[in-house]
C-alpha positions as CSV (number, residue, x, y, z in Angstrom):
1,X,2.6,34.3,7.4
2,X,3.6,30.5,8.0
3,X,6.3,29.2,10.1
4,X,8.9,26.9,9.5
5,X,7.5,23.4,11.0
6,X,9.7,20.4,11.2
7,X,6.8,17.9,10.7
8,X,6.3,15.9,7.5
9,X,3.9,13.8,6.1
10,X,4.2,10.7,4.1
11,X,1.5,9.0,2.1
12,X,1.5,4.9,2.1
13,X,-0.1,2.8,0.3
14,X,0.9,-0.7,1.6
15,X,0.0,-3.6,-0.5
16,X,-1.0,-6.9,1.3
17,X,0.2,-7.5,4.7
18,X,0.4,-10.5,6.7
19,X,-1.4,-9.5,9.6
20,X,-4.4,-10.8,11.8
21,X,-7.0,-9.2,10.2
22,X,-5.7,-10.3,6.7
23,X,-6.5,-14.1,7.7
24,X,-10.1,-14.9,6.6
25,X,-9.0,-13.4,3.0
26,X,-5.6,-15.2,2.4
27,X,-7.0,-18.1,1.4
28,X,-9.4,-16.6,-1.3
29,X,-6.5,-14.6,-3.1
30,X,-4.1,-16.4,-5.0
31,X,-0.3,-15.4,-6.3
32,X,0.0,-12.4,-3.6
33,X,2.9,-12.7,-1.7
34,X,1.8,-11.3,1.6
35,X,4.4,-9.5,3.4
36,X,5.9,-9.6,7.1
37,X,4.4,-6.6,9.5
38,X,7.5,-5.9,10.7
39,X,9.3,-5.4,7.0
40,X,6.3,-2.9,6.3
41,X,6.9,-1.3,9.4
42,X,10.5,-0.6,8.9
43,X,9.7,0.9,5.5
44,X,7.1,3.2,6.9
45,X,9.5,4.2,9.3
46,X,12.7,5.1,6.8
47,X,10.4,6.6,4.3
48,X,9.2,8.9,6.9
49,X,12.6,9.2,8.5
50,X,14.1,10.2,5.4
51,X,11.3,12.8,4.4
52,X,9.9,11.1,1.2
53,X,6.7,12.2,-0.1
54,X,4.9,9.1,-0.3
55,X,5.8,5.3,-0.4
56,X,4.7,2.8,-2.1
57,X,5.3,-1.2,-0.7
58,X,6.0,-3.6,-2.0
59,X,5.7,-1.2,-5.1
60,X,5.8,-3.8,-8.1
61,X,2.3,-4.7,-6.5
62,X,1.3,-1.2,-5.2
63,X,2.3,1.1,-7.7
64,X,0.3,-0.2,-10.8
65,X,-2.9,-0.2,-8.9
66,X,-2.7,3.1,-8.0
67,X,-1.8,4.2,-11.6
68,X,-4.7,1.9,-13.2
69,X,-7.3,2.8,-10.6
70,X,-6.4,6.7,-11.9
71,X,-6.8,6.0,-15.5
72,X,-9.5,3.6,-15.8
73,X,-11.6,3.6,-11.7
74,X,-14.1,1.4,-12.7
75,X,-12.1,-1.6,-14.5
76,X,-10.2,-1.4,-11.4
77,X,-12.3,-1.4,-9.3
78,X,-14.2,-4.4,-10.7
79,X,-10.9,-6.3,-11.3
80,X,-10.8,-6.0,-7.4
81,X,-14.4,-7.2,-6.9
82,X,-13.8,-10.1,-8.9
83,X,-10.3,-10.8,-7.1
84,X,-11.9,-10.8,-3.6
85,X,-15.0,-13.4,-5.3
């Protein structure tokens, strides 16, 4: 019925990342520590090299979110609209 497939997928959820599109919004959000492109790039790459299911980086800052945002949507999502105020 199926065939044996070498692909695999990997879920990331990246936090923020110092990139050119991230510029305008910097400024306005204070305390993040906004990581190097090619750091998250290397991580996407071993997580997917070494088949993990999904990645989470930098996780002390993605992880919660994603955990919060399941148990209660709406006070995180307006803790985010208020953030980006």
């Amino acid at each position: 019925m199926y065939k044996a497939s070498s692909v695999g997928i990997t879920i990331c959820t990246i936090g923020a990342t110092n990139t050119e599109g991230t510029k305008d919004i910097q400024g306005r959000i204070s305390g993040v520590s906004w990581e190097d492109p090619r750091v998250v790039g290397n991580a996407i790459v071993a997580s997917g090299a070494s088949r993990q299911r999904e990645l989470f980086y930098p996780f002390h800052l993605t992880y919660p979110t994603i955990v919060l945002h399941f148990f209660a949507p709406q006070l995180m999502e307006r803790f985010l609209h208020l953030s980006m105020a």
